[in-house]
C-alpha positions as CSV (number, residue, x, y, z in Angstrom):
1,X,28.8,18.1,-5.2
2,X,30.1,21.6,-5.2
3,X,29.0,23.1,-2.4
4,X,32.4,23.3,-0.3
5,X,32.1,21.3,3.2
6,X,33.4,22.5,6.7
7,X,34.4,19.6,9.3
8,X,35.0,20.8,13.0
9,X,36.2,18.0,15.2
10,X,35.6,19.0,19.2
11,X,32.5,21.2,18.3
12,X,30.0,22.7,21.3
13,X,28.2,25.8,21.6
14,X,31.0,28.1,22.2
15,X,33.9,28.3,19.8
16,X,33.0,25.4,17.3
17,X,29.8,26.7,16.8
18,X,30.7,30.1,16.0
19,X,32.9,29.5,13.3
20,X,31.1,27.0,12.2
21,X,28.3,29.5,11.5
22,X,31.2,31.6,10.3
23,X,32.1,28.9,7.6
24,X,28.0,28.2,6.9
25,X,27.6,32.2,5.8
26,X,30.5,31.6,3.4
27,X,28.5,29.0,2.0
28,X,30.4,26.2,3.3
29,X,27.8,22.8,4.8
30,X,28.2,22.5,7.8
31,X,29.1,19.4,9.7
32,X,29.6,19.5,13.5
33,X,32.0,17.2,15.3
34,X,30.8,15.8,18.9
35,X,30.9,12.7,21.1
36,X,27.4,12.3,19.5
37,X,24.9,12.4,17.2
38,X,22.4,13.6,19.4
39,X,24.6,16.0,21.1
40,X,25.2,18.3,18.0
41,X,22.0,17.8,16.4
42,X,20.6,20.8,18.5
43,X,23.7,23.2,17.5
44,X,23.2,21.8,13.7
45,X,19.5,22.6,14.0
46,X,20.0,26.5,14.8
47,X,22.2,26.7,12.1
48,X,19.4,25.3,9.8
49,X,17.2,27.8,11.7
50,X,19.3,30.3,9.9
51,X,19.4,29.2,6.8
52,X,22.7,27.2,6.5
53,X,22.9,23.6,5.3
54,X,24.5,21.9,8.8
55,X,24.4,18.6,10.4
56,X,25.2,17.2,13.8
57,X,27.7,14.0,14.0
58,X,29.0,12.1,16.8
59,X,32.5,10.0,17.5
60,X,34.9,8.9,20.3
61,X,37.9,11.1,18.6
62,X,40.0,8.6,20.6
63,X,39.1,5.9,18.3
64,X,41.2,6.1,15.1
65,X,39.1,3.5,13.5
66,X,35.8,5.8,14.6
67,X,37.6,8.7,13.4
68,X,38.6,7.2,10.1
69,X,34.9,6.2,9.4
70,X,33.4,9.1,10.4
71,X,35.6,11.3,7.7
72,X,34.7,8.7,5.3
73,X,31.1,9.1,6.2
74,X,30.8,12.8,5.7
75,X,33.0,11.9,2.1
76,X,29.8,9.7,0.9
77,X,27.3,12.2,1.9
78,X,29.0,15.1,0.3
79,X,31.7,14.6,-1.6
80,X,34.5,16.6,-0.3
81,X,36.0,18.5,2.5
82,X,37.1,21.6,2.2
83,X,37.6,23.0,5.5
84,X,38.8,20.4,8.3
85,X,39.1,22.0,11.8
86,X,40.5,20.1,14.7
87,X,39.0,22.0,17.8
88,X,39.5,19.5,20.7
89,X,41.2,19.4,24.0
90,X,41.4,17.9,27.5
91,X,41.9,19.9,30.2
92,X,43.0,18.3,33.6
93,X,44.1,19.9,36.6
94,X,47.1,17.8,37.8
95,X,50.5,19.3,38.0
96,X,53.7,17.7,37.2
97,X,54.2,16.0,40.6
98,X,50.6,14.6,40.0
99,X,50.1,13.8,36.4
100,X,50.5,10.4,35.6
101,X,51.9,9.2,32.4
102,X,48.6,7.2,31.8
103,X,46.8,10.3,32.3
104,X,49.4,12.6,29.8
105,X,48.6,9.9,26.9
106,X,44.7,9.8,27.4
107,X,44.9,13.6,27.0
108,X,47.1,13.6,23.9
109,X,44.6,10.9,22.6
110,X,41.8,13.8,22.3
111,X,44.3,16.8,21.5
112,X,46.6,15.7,19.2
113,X,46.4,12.3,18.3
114,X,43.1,12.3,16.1
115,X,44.3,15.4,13.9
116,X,46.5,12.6,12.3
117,X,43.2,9.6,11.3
118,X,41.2,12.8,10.0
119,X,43.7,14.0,7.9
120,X,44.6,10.7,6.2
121,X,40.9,9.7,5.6
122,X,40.1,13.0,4.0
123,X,43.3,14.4,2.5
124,X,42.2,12.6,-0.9
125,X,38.7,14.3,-0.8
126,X,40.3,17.8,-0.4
127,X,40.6,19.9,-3.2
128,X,43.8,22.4,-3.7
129,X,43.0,25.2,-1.6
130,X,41.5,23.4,1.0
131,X,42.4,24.0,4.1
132,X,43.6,22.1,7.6
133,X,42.6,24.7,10.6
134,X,43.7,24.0,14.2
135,X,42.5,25.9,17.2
136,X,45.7,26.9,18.9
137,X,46.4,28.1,22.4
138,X,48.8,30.5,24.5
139,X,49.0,27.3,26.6
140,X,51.7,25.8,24.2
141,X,54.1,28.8,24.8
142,X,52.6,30.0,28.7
143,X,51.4,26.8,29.8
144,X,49.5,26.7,33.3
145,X,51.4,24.7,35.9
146,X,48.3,23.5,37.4
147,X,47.4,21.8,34.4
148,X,50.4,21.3,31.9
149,X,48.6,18.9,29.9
150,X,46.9,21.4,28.1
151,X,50.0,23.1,27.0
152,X,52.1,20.0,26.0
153,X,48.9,19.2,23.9
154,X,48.7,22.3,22.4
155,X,52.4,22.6,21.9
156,X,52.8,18.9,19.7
157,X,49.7,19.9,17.8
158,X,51.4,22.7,16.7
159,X,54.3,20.9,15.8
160,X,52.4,18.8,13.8
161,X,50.5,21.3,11.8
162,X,54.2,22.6,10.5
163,X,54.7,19.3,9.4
164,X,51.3,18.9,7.9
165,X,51.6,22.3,6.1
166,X,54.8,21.0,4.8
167,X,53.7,17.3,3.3
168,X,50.6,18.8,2.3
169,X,51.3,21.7,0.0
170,X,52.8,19.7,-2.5
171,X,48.5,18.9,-3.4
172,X,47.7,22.5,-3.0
173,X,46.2,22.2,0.4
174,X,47.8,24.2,3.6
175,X,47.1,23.5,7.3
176,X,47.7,26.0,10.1
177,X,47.3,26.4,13.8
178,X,46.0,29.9,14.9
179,X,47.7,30.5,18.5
180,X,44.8,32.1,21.0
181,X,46.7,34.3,23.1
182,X,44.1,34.9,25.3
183,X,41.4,33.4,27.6
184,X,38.0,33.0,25.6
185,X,35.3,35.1,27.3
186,X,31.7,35.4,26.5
187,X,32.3,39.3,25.5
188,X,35.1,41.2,24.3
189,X,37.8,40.4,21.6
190,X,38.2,36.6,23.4
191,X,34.5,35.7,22.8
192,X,33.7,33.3,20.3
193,X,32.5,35.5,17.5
194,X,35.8,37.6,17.5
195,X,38.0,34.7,17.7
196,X,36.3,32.6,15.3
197,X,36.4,35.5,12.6
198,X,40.6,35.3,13.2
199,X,40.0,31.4,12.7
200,X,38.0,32.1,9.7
201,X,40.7,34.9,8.0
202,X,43.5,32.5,8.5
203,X,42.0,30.3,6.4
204,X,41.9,32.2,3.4
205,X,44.9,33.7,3.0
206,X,47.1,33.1,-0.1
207,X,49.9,30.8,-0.4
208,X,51.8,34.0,-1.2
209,X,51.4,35.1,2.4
210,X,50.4,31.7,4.3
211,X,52.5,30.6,7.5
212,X,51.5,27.4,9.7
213,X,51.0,29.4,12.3
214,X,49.0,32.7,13.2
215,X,48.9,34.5,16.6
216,X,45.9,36.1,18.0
217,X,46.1,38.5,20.2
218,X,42.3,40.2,20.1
């Protein structure tokens, strides 16, 4: 099995689907990320449509267990994983005399808390040089007060990525978060192709000239 493998947790038709076709004409499978099966299957099949090898694949990312056996899943189908991106987060619009702690925690459940299940189930099926890619956000620096949850998601997540980067380049493996400083947009340096080619060259960088974390600014 030496075809290398690209994961994207939080996949849908915008973003996650671009660089996953991004990934898929580097010759990377394909393997999209959803709450299920069915959902992805149609993304999965356009991308077979254009030639790349893709499949759709369903979990509740709140579920570590679900998490865990998903990863293990796509390790007994392929053999490896060479790209995992963690693309999911909830947005809410509650502000800080609204938000309730219950609510803070679901939200951290989807945008940070899975990041950690995925990476232990498959950091023993990446090869050195594989890569950990996180789809950052201006929200962890600017964060919108009518709905901080985004931005104290996207802020630990980034923490977490340094930390990541940090335990995992001792196996020849880097992580990083690329900071979007910018709303996406369906045209324009914020629309999903552009952005997920900055996802993409992140990726390949050397160690020589890797950081954990990457601003884009279109």
């Amino acid at each position: 099995m030496t075809t290398p493998v690209y994961v994207v947790l939080g996949a849908g038709p915008g973003l996650g689907l671009a660089t996953a076709r991004r990934f898929a004409d580097t010759g990377h499978a394909v393997v999209l990320v959803g709450q299920t099966a069915e959902h992805m299957e149609p993304l999965a099949a356009g991308l077979r449509e254009s030639g790349a090898a893709a499949e759709g694949a369903g979990a509740d990312l709140t579920d570590p267990a679900a998490v865990t056996a998903l990863i293990e899943g796509v390790i007994e189908r392929h053999g490896r994983i060479d790209v995992l991106h963690f693309n999911p987060s909830a947005w809410r619009e509650a502000d800080v005399l609204h938000l309730t702690v219950d609510q803070l925690f679901e939200d951290l459940a989807l945008g940070v808390a899975p990041l950690l299940p995925a990476v232990q189930a498959a950091v023993d099926a990446m090869p050195s040089g594989a890569r950990v890619l996180v789809t950052g956000s201006i929200a962890s620096e600017k964060p919108d007060p009518a709905a901080p949850s985004l931005g104290i998601q996207k802020a630990a997540v980034r923490n977490l990525v340094t930390s990541l980067d940090a335990t995992l380049s001792e196996r020849g493996i880097r992580a990083v978060a690329v900071q979007i400083n910018g709303s996406l947009a369906k045209e324009g340096p914020f629309a999903p192709p552009a952005v997920s080619a900055a996802l993409h060259a992140a990726t390949v960088r050397s160690d020589a000239e890797w950081t954990a974390h990457v601003g884009y600014d279109g």
